[in-house]
C-alpha positions as CSV (number, residue, x, y, z in Angstrom):
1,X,-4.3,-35.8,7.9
2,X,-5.5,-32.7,6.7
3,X,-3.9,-29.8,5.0
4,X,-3.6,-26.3,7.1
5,X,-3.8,-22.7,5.1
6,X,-2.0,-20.0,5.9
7,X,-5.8,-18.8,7.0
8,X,-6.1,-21.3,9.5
9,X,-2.6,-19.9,11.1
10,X,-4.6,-16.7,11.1
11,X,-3.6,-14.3,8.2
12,X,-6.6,-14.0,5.7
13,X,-4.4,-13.1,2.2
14,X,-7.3,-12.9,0.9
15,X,-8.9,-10.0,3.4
16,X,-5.1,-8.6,3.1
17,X,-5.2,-8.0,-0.6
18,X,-8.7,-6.1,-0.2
19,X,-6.7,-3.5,1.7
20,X,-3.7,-3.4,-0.2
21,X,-5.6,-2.5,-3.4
22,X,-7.5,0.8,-1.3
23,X,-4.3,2.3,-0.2
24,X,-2.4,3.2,-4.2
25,X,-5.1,6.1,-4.0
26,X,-4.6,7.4,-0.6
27,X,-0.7,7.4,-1.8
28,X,-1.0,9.0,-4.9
29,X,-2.6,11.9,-3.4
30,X,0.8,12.9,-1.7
31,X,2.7,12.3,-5.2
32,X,4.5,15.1,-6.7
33,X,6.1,15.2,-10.2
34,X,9.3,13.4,-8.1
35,X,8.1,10.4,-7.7
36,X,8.9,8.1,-10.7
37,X,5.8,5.1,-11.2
38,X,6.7,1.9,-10.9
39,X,3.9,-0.2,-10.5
40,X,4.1,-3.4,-9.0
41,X,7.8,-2.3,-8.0
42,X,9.6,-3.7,-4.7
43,X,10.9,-0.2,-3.7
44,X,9.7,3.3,-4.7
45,X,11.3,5.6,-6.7
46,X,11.7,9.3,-6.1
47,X,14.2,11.9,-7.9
48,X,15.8,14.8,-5.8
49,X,16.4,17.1,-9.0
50,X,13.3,17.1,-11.5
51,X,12.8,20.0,-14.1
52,X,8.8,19.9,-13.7
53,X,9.2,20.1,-10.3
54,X,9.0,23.7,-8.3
55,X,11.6,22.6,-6.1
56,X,15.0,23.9,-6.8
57,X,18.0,21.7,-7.7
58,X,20.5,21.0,-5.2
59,X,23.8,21.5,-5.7
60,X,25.9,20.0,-2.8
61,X,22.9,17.6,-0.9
62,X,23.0,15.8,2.1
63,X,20.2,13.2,3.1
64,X,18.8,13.8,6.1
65,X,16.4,11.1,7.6
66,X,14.5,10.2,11.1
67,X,12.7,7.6,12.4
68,X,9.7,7.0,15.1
69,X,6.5,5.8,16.1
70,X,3.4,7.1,17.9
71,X,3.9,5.0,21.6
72,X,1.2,4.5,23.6
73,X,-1.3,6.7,21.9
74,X,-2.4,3.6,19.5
75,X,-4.1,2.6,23.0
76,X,-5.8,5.6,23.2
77,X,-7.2,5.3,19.1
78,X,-8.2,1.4,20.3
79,X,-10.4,2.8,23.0
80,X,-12.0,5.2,21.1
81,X,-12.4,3.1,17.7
82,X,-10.9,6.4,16.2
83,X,-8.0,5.4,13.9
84,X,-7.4,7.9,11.2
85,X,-5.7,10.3,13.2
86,X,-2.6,8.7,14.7
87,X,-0.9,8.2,11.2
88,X,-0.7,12.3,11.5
89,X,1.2,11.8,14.2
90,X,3.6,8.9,12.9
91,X,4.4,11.9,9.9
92,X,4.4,14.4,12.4
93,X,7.1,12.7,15.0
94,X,9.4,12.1,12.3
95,X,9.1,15.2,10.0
96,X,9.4,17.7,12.5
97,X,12.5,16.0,14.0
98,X,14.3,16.3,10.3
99,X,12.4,20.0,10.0
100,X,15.7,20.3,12.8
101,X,18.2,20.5,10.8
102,X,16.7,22.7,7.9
103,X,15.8,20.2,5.8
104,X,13.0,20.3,3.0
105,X,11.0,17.1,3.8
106,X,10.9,14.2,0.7
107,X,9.3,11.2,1.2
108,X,7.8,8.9,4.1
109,X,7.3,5.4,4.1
110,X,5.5,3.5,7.1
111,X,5.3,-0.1,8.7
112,X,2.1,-1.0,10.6
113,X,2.0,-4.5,12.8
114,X,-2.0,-6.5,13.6
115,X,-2.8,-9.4,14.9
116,X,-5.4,-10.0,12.1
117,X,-5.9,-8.9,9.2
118,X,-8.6,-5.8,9.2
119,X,-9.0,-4.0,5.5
120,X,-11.0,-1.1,7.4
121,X,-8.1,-0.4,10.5
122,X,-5.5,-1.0,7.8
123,X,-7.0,2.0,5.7
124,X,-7.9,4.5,8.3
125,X,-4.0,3.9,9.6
126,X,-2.9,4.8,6.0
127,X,-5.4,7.3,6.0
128,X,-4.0,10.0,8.9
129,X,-0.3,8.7,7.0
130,X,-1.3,9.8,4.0
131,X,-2.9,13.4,6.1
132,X,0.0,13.8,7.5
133,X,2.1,13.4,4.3
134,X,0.4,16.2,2.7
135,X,0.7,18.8,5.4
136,X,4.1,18.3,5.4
137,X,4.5,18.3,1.4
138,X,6.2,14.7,1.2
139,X,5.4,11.7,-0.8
140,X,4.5,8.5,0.6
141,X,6.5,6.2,-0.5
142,X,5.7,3.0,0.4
143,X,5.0,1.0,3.5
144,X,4.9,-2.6,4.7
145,X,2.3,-4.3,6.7
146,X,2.6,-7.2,8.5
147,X,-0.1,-9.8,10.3
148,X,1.3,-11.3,13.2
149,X,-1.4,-13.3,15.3
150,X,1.3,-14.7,17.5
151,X,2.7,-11.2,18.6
152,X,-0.4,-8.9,18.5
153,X,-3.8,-9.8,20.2
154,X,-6.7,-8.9,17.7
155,X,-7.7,-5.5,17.7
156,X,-4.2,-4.6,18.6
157,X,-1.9,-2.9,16.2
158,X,1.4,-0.6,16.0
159,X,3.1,1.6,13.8
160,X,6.5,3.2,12.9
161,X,7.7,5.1,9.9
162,X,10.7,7.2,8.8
163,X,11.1,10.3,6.7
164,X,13.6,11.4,4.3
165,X,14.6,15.2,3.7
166,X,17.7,16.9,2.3
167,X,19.2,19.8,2.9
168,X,22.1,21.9,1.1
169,X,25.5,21.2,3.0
170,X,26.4,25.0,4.1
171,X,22.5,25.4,5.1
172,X,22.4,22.5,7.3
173,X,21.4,24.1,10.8
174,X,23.5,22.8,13.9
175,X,22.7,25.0,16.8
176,X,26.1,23.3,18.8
177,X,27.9,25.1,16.1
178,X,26.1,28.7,15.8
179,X,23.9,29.1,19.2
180,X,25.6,32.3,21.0
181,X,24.8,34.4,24.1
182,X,22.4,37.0,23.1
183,X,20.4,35.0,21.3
184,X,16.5,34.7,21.6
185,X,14.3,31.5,22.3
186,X,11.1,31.6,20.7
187,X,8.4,29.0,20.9
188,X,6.0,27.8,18.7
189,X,2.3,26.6,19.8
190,X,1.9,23.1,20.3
191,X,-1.8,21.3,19.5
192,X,-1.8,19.3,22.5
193,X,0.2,16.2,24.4
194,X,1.3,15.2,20.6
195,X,2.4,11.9,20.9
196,X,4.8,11.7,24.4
197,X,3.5,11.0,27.6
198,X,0.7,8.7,27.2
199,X,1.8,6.0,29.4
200,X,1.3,8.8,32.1
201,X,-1.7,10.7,30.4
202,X,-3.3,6.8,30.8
203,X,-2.5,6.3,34.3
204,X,-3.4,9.3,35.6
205,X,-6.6,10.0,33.2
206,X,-8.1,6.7,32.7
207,X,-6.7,4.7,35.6
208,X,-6.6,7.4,38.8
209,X,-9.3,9.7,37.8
210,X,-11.4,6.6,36.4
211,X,-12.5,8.5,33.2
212,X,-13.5,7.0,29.9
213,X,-12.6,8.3,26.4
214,X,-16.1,9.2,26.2
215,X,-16.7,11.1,29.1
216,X,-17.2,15.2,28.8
217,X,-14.4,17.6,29.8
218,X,-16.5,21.0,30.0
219,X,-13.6,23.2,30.3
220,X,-12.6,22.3,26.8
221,X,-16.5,21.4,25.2
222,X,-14.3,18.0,23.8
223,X,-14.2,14.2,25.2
224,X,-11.5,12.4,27.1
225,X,-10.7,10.6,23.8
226,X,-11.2,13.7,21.6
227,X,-8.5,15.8,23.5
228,X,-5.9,12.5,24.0
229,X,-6.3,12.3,20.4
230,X,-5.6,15.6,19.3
231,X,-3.0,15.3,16.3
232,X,0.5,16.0,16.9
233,X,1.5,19.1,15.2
234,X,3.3,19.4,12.2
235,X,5.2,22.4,11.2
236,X,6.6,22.4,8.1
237,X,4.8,24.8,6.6
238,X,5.2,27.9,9.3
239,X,9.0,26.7,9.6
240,X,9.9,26.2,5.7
241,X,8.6,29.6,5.4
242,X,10.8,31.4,8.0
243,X,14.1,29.4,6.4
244,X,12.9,30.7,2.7
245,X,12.8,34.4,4.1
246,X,15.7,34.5,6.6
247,X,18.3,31.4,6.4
248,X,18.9,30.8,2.8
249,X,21.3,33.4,2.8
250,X,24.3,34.4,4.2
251,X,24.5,35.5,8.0
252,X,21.2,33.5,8.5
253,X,19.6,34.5,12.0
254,X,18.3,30.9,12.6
255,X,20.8,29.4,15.0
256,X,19.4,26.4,16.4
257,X,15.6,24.0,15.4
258,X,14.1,22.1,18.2
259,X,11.1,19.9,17.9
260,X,10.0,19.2,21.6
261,X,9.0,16.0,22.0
262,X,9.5,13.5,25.2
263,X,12.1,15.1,27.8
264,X,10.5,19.0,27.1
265,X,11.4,21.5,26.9
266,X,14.9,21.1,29.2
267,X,16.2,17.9,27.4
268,X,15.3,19.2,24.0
269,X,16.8,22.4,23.7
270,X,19.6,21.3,26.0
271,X,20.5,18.7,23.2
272,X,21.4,21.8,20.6
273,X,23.4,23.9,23.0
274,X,27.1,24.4,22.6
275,X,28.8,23.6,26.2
276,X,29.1,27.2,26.4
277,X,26.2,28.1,26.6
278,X,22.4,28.4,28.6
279,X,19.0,28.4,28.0
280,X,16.6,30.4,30.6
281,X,13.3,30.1,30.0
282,X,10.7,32.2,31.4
283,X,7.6,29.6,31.9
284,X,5.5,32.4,32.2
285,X,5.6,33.9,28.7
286,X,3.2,31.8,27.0
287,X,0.2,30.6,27.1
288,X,-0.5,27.1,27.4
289,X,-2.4,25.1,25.5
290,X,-6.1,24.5,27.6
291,X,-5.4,20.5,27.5
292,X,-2.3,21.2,29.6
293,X,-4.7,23.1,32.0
294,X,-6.7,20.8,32.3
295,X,-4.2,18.3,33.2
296,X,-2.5,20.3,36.2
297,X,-6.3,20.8,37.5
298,X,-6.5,17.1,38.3
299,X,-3.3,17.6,40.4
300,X,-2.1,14.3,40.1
301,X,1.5,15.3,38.6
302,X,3.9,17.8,40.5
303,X,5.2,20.9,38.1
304,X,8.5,19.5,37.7
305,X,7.7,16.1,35.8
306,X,5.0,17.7,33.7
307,X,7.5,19.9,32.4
308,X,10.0,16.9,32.0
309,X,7.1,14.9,30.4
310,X,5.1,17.2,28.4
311,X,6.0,20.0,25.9
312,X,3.7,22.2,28.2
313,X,2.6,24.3,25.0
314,X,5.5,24.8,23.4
315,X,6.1,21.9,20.2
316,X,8.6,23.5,18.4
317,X,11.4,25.9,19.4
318,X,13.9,28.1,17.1
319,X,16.6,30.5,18.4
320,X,17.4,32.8,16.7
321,X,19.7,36.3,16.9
322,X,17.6,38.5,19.0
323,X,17.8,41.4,16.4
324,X,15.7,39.2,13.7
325,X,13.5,37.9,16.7
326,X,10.5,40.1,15.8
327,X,10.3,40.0,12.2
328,X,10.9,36.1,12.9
329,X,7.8,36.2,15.0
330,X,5.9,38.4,12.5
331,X,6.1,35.9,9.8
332,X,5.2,32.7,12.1
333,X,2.0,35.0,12.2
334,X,1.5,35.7,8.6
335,X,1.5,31.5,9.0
336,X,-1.2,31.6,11.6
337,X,0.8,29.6,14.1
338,X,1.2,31.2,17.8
339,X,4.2,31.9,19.1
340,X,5.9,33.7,22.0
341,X,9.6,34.7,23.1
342,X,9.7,32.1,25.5
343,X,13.9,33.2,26.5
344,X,17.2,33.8,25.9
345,X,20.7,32.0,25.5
346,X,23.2,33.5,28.3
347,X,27.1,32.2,28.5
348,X,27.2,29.5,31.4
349,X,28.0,25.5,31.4
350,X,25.1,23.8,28.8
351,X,21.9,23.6,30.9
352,X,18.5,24.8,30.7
353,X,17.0,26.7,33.3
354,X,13.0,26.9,33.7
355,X,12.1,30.4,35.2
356,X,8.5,30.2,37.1
């Protein structure tokens, strides 16, 4: 009777260490004096308060942590062969949700699933994590990966992660608590679809219109797989530097954070509202991003579920009192993102209401 290897089973440790010993170096670019070495450790190590670090000490911190994955996007990275992107949108997912509550984002760590092992996928994955990590100013951490031939076909692969932020207590930003009539919605510029929708995006794209990922869309001089793929946005940056300016003080004007993600626009700012109080939105102020354009022209989705699919342009929303609306709006420029007053907060039972 012969022996079986773990090999024969189907995971190579061999081929597995070759990729574990590329991705220290894609980490340690995202390191910051915080994060304490510990080679070889089972957990990473990062200190809140450090007195080489720029950051300021907290004095009363709360944690502040989310979690996610990219969905059905991977698909669209397998088509193309194009895998160094979709990390960016793993950070992205979950940063910009804890972004929500005013937090300055800390560290990331992921988990990525295969079938077999693959040193090359493996790095590129880590590759757009890392990306992303460094937009956002965060460390990554750590990460797991795991072969599973009997769960994943080869060639297939997923991947979640979570980030970890921390705010003070009294700046902590909960809109349920400090939204008010009056107030003014204003929306940030998305990059694209981000990373919700693409079980539609592939039914009506690749399936219905019979595209392929490599086939030209003139309108916007890109490929099917080029614009799919587009990175979700991440806005640390732009946001972190409107909180600096205008809510680390008393009276802040910030009111309530939004990222929008899957449900748009109406499920995501409805979420932040106190009962109270409504959102009208005036779908007319902004302009949307050309991939969304694009979209409609196939006319294969009715106006209605696009904008309960899609963010529709908009990826990130604040509200904020309407008499610190401009200057808010002025120094989202200075940070070279686009954005719009998109509408106001009136007194009515919690809803949001899409003007066209």
């Amino acid at each position: 009777m012969s022996n079986i290897s773990y090999k024969d089973a189907g995971v190579d440790l061999d081929l597995y260490q070759q990729a574990m010993k590329r991705l220290p170096g894609l980490m340690q670019k995202t390191h910051s004096s915080r994060v304490m070495d510990l080679p070889g450790g089972f957990a990473g190590l990062f200190r809140l308060n450090s007195a080489d670090s720029p950051q300021k000490n907290y004095e009363d911190p709360v944690m502040v942590s989310g979690t996610d994955g990219v969905g059905t996007k991977v698909k669209v990275a397998q088509l193309t062969g194009r895998h160094n992107t979709v990390g960016i949108d793993l950070v992205a997912m979950c940063v910009n949700d804890c972004l929500c509550l005013g937090a300055e984002p800390l560290f990331f760590l992921d988990y990525i699933a295969l079938g077999k092992d693959d040193p090359e996928l493996i790095v590129q994955l880590v590759e757009g994590v890392s990306a992303g990590c460094t937009q956002s100013n965060m460390a990554l951490l750590g990460g797991e990966t795991a072969i599973m031939p009997d769960l994943y076909q080869p060639g297939d692969f997923d991947m979640a992660g979570f980030c970890v932020g921390v705010a003070e207590k009294n700046q902590l930003i909960d809109g349920t608590a400090t939204i008010q009539a009056g107030d003014t919605i204003i929306g940030l510029a998305s990059a694209g679809f981000h990373s919700n929708g693409y079980s539609l995006l592939r039914k009506v794209v690749l399936e219905a219109e019979g595209l392929s990922v490599d086939d030209k869309v003139e309108d916007l001089n890109a490929t099917v797989g080029e614009t799919l793929l587009t990175p979700t946005r991440i806005y640390v940056e732009e946001v972190t530097a409107v909180l600096d300016q205008f809510h680390r003080c008393d009276n802040s004007p910030i009111h309530g954070l939004a990222h929008i993600t899957g449900g748009g626009l109406p499920e995501n700012i409805e979420r932040i509202l106190p009962e109270s109080c409504k959102a009208v939105i005036d779908c007319n102020s902004w302009e949307p991003n050309p991939a969304f354009n694009w979209l409609t022209s196939l006319d294969r989705i009715d106006q209605d579920e696009m904008f309960k699919v899609f963010n529709m342009g908009i990826g990130f929303a604040m509200i904020v009192d309407s008499n610190s609306a401009d200057a808010i709006l002025e120094k989202l420029k200075e940070n070279s993102v686009e954005s719009w007053k998109i509408g106001d907060i009136q007194s009515g039972q919690r809803a949001v209401q899409l003007v066209f």
